[in-house]
TIDRENTI-775466 format. One record per residue (C-alpha): chain; residue in three letters; z, x, y. Coordinates in pm, whole numbers, plus 50000, padded with zeros to 5 digits. Layout:
residues N
<rec A,ala,<Z,X,Y>>
...
***
This chain:
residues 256
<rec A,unk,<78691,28058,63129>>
<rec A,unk,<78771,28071,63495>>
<rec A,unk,<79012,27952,63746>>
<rec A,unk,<78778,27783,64067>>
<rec A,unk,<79015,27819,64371>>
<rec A,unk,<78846,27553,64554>>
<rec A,unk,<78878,27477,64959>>
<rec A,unk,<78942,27095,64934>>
<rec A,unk,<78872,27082,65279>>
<rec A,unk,<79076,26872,65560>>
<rec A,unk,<79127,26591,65313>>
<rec A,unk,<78832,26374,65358>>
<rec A,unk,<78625,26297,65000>>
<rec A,unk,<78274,26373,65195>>
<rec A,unk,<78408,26723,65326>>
<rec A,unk,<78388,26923,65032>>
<rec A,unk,<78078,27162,64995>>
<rec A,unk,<77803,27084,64742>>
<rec A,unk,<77945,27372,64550>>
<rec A,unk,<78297,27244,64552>>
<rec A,unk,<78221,26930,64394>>
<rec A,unk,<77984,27065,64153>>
<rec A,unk,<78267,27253,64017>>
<rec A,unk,<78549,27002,64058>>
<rec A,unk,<78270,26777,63824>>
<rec A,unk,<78241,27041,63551>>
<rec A,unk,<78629,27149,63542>>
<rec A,unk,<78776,26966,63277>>
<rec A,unk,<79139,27037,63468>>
<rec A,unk,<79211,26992,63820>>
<rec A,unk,<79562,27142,63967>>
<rec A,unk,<79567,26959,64353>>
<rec A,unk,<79841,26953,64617>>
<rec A,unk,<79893,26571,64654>>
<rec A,unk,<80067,26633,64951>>
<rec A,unk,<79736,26688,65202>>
<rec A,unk,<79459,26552,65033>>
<rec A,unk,<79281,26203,64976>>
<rec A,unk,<79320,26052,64665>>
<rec A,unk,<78934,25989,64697>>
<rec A,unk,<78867,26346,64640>>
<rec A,unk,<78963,26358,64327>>
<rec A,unk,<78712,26125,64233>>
<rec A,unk,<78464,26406,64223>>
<rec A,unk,<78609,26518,63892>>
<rec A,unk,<78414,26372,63583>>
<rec A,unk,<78619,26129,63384>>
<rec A,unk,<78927,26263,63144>>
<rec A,unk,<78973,26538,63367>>
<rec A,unk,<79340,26660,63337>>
<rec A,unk,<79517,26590,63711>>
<rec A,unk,<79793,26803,63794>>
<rec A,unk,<79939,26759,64104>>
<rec A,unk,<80129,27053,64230>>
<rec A,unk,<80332,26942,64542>>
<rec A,unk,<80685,26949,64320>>
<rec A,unk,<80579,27303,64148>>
<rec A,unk,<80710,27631,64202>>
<rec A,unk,<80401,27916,64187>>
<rec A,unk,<80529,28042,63834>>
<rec A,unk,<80487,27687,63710>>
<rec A,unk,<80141,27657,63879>>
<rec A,unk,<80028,27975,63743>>
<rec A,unk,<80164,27865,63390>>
<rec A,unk,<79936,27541,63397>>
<rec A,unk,<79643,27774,63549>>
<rec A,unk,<79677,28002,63202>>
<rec A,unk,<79758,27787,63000>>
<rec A,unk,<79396,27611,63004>>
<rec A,unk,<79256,27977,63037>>
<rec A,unk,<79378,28030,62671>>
<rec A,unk,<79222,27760,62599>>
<rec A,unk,<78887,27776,62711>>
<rec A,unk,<78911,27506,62981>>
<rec A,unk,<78759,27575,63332>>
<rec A,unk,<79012,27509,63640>>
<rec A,unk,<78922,27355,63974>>
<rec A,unk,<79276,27466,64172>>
<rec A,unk,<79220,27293,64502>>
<rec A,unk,<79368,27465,64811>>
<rec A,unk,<79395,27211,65135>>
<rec A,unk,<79148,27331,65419>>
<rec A,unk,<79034,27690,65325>>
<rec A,unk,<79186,27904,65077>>
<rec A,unk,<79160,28174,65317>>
<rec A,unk,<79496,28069,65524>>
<rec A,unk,<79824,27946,65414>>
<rec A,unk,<79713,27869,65020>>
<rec A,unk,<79946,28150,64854>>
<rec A,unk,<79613,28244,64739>>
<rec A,unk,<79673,28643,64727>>
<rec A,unk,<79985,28578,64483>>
<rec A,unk,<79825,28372,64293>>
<rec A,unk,<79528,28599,64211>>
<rec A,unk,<79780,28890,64157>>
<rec A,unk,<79971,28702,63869>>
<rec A,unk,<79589,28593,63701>>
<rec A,unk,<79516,28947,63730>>
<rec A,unk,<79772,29058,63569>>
<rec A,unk,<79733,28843,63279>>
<rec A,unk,<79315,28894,63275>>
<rec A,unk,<79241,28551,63359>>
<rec A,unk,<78879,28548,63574>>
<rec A,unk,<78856,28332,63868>>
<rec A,unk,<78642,28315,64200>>
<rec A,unk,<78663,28126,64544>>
<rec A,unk,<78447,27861,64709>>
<rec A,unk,<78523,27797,65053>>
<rec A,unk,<78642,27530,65240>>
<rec A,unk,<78630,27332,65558>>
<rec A,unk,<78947,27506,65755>>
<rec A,unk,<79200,27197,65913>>
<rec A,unk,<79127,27354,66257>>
<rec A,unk,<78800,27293,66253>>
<rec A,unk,<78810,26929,66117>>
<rec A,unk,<79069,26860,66427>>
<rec A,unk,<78842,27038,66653>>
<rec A,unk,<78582,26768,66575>>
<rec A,unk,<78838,26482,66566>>
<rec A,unk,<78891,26611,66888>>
<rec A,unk,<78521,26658,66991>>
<rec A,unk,<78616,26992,67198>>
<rec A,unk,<78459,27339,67119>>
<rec A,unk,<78746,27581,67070>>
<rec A,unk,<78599,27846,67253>>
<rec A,unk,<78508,27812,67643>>
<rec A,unk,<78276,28044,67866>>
<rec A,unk,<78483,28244,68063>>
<rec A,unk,<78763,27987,68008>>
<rec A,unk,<78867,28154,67622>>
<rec A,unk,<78661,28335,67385>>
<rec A,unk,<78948,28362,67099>>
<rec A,unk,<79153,28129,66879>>
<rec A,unk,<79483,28237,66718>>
<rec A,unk,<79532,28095,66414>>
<rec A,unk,<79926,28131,66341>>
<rec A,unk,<80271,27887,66251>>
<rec A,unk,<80601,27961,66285>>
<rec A,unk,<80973,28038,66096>>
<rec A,unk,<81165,27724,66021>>
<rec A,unk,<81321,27705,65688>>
<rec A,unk,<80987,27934,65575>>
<rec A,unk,<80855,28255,65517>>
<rec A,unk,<80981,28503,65771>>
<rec A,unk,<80700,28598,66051>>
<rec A,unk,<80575,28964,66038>>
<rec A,unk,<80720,29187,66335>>
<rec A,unk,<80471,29197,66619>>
<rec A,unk,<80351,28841,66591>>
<rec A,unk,<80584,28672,66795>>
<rec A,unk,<80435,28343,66953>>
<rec A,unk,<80496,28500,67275>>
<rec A,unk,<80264,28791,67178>>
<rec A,unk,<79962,28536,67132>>
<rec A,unk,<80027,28326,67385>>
<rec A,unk,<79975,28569,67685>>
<rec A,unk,<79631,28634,67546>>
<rec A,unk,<79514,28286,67732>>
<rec A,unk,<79346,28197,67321>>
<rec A,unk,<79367,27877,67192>>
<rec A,unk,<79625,27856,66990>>
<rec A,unk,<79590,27635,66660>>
<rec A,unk,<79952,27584,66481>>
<rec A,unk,<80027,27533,66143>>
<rec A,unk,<80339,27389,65911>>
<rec A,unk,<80477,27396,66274>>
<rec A,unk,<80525,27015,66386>>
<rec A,unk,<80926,26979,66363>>
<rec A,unk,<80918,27237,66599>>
<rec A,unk,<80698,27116,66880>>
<rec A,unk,<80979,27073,67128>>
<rec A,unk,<81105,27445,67102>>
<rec A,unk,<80737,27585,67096>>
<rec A,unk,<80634,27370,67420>>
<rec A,unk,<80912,27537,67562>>
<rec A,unk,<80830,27879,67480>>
<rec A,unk,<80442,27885,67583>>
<rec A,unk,<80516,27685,67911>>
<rec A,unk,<80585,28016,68093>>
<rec A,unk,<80222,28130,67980>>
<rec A,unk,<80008,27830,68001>>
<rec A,unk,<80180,27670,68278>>
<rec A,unk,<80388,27324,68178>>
<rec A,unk,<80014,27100,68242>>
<rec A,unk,<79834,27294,67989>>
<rec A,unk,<79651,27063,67715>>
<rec A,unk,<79782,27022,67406>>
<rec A,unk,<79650,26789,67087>>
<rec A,unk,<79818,26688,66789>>
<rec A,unk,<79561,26622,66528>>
<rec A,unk,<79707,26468,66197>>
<rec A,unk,<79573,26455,65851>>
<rec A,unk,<79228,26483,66020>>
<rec A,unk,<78910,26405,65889>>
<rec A,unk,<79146,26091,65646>>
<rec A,unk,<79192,25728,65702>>
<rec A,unk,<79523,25791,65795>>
<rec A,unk,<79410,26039,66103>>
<rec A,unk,<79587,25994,66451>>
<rec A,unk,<79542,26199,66720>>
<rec A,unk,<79782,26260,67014>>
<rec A,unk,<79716,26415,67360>>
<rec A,unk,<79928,26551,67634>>
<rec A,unk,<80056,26844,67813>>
<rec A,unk,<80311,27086,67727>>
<rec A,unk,<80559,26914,67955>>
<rec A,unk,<80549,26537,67700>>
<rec A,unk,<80396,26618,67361>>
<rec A,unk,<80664,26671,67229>>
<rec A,unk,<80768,26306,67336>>
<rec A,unk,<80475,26182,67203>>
<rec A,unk,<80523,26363,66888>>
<rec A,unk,<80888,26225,66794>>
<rec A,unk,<80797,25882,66860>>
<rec A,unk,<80480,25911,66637>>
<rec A,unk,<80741,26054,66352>>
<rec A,unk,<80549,26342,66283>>
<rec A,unk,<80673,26514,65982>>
<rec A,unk,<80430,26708,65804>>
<rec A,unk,<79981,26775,65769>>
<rec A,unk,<79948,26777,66170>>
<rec A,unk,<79762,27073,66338>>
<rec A,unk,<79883,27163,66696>>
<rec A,unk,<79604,27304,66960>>
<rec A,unk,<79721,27455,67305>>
<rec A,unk,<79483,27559,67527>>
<rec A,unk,<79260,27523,67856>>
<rec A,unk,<78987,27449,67593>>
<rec A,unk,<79106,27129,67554>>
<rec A,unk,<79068,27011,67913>>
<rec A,unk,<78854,26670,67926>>
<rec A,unk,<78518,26692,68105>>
<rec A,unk,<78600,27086,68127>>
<rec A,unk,<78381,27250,68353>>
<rec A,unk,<78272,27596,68256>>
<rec A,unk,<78025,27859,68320>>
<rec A,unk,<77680,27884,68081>>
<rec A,unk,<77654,28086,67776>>
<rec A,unk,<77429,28397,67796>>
<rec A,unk,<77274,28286,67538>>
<rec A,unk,<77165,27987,67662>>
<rec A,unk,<77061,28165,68009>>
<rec A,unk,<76709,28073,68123>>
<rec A,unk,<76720,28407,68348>>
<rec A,unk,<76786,28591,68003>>
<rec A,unk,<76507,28781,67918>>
<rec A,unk,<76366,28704,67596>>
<rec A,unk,<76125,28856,67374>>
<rec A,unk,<75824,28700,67367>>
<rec A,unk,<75763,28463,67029>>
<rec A,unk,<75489,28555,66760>>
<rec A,unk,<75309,28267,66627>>
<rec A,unk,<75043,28306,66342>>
<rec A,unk,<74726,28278,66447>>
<rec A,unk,<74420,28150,66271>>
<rec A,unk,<74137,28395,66226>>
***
């Protein structure tokens, strides 16, 4: 049998892949993290599935559950919130299976960035305004950062900065990125996109943090700094999208 690690996506039932709830259907247990996703998407898994919510359990009592119904030849669906690809503990996960022999693969998921980006209706990326977004958080009572990617560091690339498990700390990191992107840069606060609950806050550098507090912002909020963000932003036109770009000519099939 094999453990699924499943992106449930931003939170929204109807933003799973076709894949994800194929599997989530078929997986007679489901391990979720209550803590970010819509109750409604667990309504993709078939009736009697075993529900396991995993917000109050440590990864040695996730991985227990996970090998548990390995041994006894039960499929898992382990949802991750957004993609499994950032911020899921996915790597130590896969290293305790593995060490045990229990199989498992990965279906990917729509990343929380990109479900605020559309909240937001803004492209991430600019011509000639940005052509990178940094996906990164920052050390509260978490992890410690690696050495070398201080929030400094990105900032004075100009990206777009998208910020995770960061909101309690949007005062002090306003305050650090003013001196790069100037105290009018844009900044959104997009949370629990994509689910009923979504609210979305706008400023500068200068007052979202304001706006933050008096929303009481705890937790599932994404942060986006950047020139990106400017409304009605005027910018130059993609290459791509040139007229004066030569293009090879187009074959069509002709009849003979």
């Amino acid at each position: 049998m094999t453990v699924h690690f499943i992106g449930a996506g931003p939170g929204a039932a109807d933003l799973l892949t076709v894949r994800a709830v194929s599997l989530l259907r078929d997986s007679p247990v489901c391990l979720y993290a209550g803590t970010y996703l819509d109750p409604e998407v667990l309504a993709h898994c078939a009736p009697g599935t075993e529900l396991i919510d995993t917000q109050r359990l440590d990864l040695d009592e996730i991985t227990d559950h996970l090998v548990r119904a390995h041994r006894a030849g039960r499929d898992v669906a382990r949802l991750c919130s957004g993609d499994p690809s950032i911020y899921s503990a996915l790597t130590e996960q896969v290293r305790r299976l593995d060490a045990v022999g229990v199989p498992w693969d990965i279906t990917p998921g729509v990343p929380a960035y990109a479900a605020a980006a559309a909240a937001l209706g803004t492209e991430l990326t600019v011509p000639e305004v940005v052509q990178s977004v940094v996906l990164t958080r920052t050390r509260a009572r978490s992890t410690a950062m690696p050495e070398g990617e201080a929030l400094a560091a990105f900032a004075a690339t100009g990206a777009t900065l998208v910020l995770h498990l960061a909101i309690t700390r949007v005062r002090v990191l306003a305050k650090e990125l003013i001196d790069e992107y100037g105290p009018d840069c844009p900044v959104a606060v997009v949370y629990r996109a994509s689910q009923p609950e979504q609210l979305i806050l706008r400023g500068t550098l200068t007052d979202i943090a304001d706006r933050v507090e008096a929303a009481d912002l705890r937790q599932a909020a994404v942060i986006l700094v950047g020139r990106a963000l400017t409304p009605a932003i005027d910018c130059a036109q993609s290459h791509l999208y040139d007229p004066a770009r030569l293009r090879a000519p187009v074959e069509t099939d002709r009849l003979v």
